[in-house]
C-alpha positions in Angstrom: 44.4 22.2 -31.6 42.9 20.0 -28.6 43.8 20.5 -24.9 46.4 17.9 -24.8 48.7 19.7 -27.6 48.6 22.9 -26.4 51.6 24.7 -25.0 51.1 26.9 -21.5 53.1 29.5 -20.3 54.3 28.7 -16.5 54.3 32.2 -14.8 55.7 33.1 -11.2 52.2 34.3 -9.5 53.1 33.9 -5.7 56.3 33.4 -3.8 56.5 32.9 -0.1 59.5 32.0 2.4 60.1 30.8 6.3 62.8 31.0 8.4 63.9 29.4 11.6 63.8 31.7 14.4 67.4 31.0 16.2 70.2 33.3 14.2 73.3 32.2 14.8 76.3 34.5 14.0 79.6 34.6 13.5 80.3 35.9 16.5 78.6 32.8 18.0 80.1 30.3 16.0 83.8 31.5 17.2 82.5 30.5 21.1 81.7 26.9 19.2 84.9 26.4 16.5 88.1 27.6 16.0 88.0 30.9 13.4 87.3 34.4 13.6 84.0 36.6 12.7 86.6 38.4 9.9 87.7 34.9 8.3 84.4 34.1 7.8 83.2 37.7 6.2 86.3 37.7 4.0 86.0 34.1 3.0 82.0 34.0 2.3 80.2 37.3 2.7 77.7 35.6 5.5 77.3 37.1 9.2 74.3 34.9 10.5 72.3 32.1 9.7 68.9 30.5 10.9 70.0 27.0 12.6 66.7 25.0 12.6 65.7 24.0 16.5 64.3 21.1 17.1 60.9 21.5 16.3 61.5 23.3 12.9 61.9 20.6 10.1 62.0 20.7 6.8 58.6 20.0 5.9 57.1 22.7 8.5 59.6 24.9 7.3 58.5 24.3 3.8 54.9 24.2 4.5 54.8 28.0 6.0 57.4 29.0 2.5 54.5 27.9 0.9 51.4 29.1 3.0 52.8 32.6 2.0 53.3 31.7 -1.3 49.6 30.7 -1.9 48.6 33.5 0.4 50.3 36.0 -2.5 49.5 34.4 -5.4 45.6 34.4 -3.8 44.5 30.6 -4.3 43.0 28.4 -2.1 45.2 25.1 -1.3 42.6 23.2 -3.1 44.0 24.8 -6.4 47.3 23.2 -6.1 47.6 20.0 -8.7 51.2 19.8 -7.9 53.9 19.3 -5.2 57.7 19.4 -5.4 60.1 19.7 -2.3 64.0 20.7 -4.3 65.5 19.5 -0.7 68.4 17.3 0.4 67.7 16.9 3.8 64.3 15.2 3.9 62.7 14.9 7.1 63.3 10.9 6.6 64.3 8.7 4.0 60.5 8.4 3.1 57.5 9.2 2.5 58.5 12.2 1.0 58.5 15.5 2.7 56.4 17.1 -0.2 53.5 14.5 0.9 53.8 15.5 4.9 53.8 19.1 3.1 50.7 18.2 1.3 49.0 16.9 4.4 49.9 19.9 6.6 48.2 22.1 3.8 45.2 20.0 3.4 45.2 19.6 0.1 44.0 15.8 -1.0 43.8 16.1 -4.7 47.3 16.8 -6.2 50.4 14.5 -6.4 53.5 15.4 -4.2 57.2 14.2 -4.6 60.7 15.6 -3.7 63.6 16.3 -6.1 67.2 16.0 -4.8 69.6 18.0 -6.9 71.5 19.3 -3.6 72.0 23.1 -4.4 70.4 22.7 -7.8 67.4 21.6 -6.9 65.2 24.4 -6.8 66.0 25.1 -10.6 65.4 21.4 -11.5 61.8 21.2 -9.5 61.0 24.7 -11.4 61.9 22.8 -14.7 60.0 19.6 -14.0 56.9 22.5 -12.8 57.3 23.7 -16.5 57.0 20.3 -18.1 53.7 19.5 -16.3 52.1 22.9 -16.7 53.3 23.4 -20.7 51.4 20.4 -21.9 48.6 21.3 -19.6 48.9 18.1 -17.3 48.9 21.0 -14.2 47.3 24.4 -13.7 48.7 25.3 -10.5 52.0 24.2 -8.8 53.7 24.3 -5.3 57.7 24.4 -6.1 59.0 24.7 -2.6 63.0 24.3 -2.0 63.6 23.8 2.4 66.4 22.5 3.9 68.0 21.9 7.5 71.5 21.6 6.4 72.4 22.4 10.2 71.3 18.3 10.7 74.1 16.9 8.3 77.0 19.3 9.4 80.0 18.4 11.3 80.3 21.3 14.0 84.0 20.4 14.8 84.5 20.8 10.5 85.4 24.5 10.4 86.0 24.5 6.6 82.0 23.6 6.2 79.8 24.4 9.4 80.3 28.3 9.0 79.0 28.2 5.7 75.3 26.5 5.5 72.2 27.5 7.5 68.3 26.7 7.5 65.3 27.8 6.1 62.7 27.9 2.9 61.3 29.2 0.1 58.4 28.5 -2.3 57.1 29.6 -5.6 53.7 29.3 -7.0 53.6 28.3 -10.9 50.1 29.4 -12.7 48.8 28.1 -16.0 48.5 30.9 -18.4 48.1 30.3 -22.0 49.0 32.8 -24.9 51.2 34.8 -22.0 54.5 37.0 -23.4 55.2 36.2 -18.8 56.3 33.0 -17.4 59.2 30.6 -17.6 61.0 31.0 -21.3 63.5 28.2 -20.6 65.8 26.2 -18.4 68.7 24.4 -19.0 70.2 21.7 -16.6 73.6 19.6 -16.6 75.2 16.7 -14.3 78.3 15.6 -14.0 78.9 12.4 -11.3 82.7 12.4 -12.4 83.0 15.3 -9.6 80.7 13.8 -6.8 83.7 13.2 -4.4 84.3 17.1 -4.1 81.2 17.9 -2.2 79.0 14.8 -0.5 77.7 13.6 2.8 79.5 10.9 4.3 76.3 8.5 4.8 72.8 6.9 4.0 70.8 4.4 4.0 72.5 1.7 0.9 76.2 2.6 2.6 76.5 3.6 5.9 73.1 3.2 7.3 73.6 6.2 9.1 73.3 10.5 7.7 76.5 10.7 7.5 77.9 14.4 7.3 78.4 16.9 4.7 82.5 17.0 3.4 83.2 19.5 0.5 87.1 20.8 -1.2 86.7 23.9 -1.2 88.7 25.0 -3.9 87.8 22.4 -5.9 83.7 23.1 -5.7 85.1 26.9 -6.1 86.7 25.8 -9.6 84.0 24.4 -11.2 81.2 26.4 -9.3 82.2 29.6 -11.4 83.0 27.9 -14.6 79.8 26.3 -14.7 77.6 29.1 -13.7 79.2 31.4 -15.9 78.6 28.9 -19.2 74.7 28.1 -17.8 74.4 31.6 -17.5 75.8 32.3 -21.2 73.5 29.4 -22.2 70.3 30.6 -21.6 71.6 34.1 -22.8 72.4 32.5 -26.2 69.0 30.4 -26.7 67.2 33.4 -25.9 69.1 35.5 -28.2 69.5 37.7 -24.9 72.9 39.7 -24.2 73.9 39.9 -20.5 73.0 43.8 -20.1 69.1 42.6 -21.2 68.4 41.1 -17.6 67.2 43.1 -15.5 67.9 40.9 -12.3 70.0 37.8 -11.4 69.4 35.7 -8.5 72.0 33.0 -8.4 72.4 30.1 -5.3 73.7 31.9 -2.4 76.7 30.0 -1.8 79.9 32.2 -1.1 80.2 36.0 -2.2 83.5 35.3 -3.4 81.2 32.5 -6.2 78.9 35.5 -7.5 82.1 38.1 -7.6 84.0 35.8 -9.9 81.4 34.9 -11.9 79.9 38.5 -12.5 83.5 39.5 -13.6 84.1 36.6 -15.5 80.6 37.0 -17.4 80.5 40.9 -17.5 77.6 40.8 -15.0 76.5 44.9 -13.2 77.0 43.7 -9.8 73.7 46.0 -8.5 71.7 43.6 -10.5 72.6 40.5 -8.5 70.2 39.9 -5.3 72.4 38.8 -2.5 70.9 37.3 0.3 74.2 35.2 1.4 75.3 37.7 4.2 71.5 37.0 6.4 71.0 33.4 5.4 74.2 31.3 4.4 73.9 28.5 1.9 70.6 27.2 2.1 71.4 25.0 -0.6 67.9 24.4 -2.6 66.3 27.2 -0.7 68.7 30.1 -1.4 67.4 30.8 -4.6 63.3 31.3 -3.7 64.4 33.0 -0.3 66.5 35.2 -2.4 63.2 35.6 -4.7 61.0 36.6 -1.9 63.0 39.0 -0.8 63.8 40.4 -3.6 60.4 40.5 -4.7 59.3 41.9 -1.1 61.7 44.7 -1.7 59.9 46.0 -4.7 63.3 45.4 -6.8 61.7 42.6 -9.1 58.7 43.5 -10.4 56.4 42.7 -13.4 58.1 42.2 -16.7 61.4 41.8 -15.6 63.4 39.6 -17.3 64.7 37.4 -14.4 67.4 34.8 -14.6 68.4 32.0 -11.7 71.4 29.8 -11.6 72.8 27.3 -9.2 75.3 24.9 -8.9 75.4 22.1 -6.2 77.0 18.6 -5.1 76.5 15.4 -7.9 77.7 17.6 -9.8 74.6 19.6 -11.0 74.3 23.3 -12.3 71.3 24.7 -14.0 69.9 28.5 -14.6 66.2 29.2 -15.7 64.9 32.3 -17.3 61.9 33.9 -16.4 59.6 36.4 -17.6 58.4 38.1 -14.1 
């Protein structure tokens, strides 16, 4: 079998994260909008967030995720062959932040790009990772998801600005080949029919402005835990898995009141979920890998865990990936 037919296995060998250094809690927020520390607990499970100043952006946020990242999986920035930023709040329309990443990191010799899924976006950059390492395209791969959601939020929106917060995260995907570890499958949906229930109010072909972020609530609550739950049973079913075989579940940290309904509704043990929500807020693309490191950093996932993400976020796009630690 030549080089170009073989298959690779794409396994997690570094994971790194940042974080802005203002925390903002909800005891801060009620000196800034109208609602109550206890509204905001009950409602979402979060009691601080980082809120990116003005010299933290997305792509210096995203460039320390993945210093740290490379730092643990021990490679030099000149063995990365592969960029992607999961983000939806670049630091401008273009170039792409994953290039302004790239330069920051030195590296000259790879190819850099960003993938905007919103919340979902972490899981889609991990799948398109996959793709380039399985056919043996890439060796070594950057999958960074940062955002500064605190740039697109209406502060005088009380139903949105409480939830969202800053920061990033970053895994490192090696080439291994002949590996029982790595990625064992992801599975990704859209649905634009739903767009109008969670979008930003500008850009560049509309408004020529950012615009801000407007969500329903309920509505993104609906489908949020209807589709997680069936992405979840998805992956479960193609890998001939039951729910009590995974060892840890690291889902999007949107709203506790999400990962409650859809660990009843999919027979999940609650102490297997990491929960980062209550620190960091939605971080939309980044909640997932800052949940990772953490978890990771913890000691609770370790090697040989069977390790499944999910995410759903605005378009609308959902996704889960399995992963052999």
């Amino acid at each position: 079998m030549n080089q170009k037919t073989k298959l690779y296995q794409s396994v997690v060998t570094g994971v790194g994260a940042s974080l802005p250094k203002t925390i903002v809690t909800n005891k801060d927020l009620t000196k800034r909008v109208d609602t109550s520390e206890e509204w905001i607990v009950e409602r979402t499970g979060i009691q601080e967030r980082r809120i990116a100043s003005d010299d933290e952006t997305t792509s210096s946020l995203g460039a320390e995720a993945a210093k740290f990242a490379l730092k643990n999986a021990k490679l030099e920035n000149t063995d990365i062959d592969m960029i992607i930023l999961a983000t939806a709040t670049p630091d401008n329309t273009f170039p792409a932040s994953a290039t302004v990443i790239q330069s920051s990191l030195g590296i000259e010799k790879c190819y850099a790009y960003d993938m905007q899924a919103v919340c979902s976006g972490f899981v889609f950059a991990l799948e398109a990772a996959d793709n380039a390492i399985k056919t043996g395209k890439v060796k070594n791969a950057l999958v960074i998801g940062s955002e500064t959601f605190s740039r697109i939020l209406d502060w005088n929106d009380r139903g949105t600005c409480v939830l969202f917060g800053d920061g990033a995260g970053a895994v490192v995907l090696s080439s291994y080949e002949g590996s029982d570890r790595g990625i064992l499958s992801n599975h990704l949906h859209s649905d634009g029919r739903y767009g109008d229930l969670l979008y930003v109010d500008g850009g560049p072909s509309t408004t020529t402005n950012v615009g801000y972020l407007r969500m329903d609530g309920q509505g993104v609550f609906k489908h949020a835990v209807k589709n997680i739950s069936s992405v979840i049973e998805e992956a479960l079913d193609y890998n001939n898995l039951k729910v009590e075989d995974i060892d840890w579940f690291v889902p999007h940290q949107a709203n506790i009141r999400i990962l409650e309904s859809v660990a009843k509704k999919v027979g999940l043990n609650e102490d297997k979920i990491i929960v980062t929500v209550q620190k960091h807020a939605n971080t939309s693309a980044a909640s997932i890998p800052l949940a990772l490191f953490d978890a990771v950093q913890e000691g609770k996932i370790k090697k040989g865990d069977l390790v499944l993400l999910e995410a759903m976020g605005g378009g609308f796009s959902w996704g889960s990936t399995l992963i052999r630690w």
